[in-house]
N, C-alpha and C positions, 0 to 999 in steps of 0.2 A: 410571507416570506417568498421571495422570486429565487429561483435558480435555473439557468440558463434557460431563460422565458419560459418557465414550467413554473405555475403557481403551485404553492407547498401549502399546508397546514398541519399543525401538530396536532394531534390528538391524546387525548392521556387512553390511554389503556390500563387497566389492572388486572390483573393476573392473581389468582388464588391459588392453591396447592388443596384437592381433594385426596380424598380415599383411593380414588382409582386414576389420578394424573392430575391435570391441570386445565384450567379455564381462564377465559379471558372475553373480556368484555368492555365496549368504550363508552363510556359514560352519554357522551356526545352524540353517539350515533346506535336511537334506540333499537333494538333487533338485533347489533352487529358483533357475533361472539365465534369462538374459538375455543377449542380443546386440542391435548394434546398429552402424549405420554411423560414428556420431559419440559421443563420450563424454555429452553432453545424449541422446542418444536412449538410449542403454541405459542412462541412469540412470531414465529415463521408463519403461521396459520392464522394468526390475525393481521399479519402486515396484510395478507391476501386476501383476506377477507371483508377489509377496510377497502383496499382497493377495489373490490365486485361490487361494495355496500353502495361506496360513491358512483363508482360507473353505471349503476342501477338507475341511484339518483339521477344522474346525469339524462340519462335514455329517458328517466321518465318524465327531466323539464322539472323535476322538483329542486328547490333550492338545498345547495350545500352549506350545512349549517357550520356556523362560524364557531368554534372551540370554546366554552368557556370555562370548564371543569378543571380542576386544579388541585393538586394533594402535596400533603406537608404530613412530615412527619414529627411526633411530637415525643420528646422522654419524658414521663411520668415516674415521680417517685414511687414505687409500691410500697403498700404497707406491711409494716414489720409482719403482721398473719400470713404475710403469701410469700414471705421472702425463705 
């Protein structure tokens, strides 16, 4: 994706809910994770976090790897014991 000659890529991110806040992590870009007290703050802390990971990349001459993680969500019927 191009936006005003600024190449983009998407990234999937996932975001978990622990015992003591929140994590986040991109599947795509191994090492590159985030915490945070509230689900807005570690979505805030991995956007910046992606952006260091890549600008790393970048400096280091290593290739930015192209996305290709992808998630769906799916309803399962649960069985009548757990309903």
């Amino acid at each position: 994706m191009k936006v005003r000659d600024v190449m983009m890529e998407r990234f999937l991110v996932i975001i978990e809910q622990g015992e003591q806040g929140y994590g986040a992590y991109a599947p795509d870009l191994p090492g590159c994770v985030a915490v945070g007290d509230t689900c807005e703050e570690v979505e805030q802390s991995m956007r910046e976090a992606i952006k260091m990971h890549l600008q790393g990349m970048a400096e280091d001459q290593e290739p930015i790897p192209t996305p290709h993680t992808s998630a769906e969500y799916m309803d399962i019927a649960l069985p009548d014991s757990a309903a």
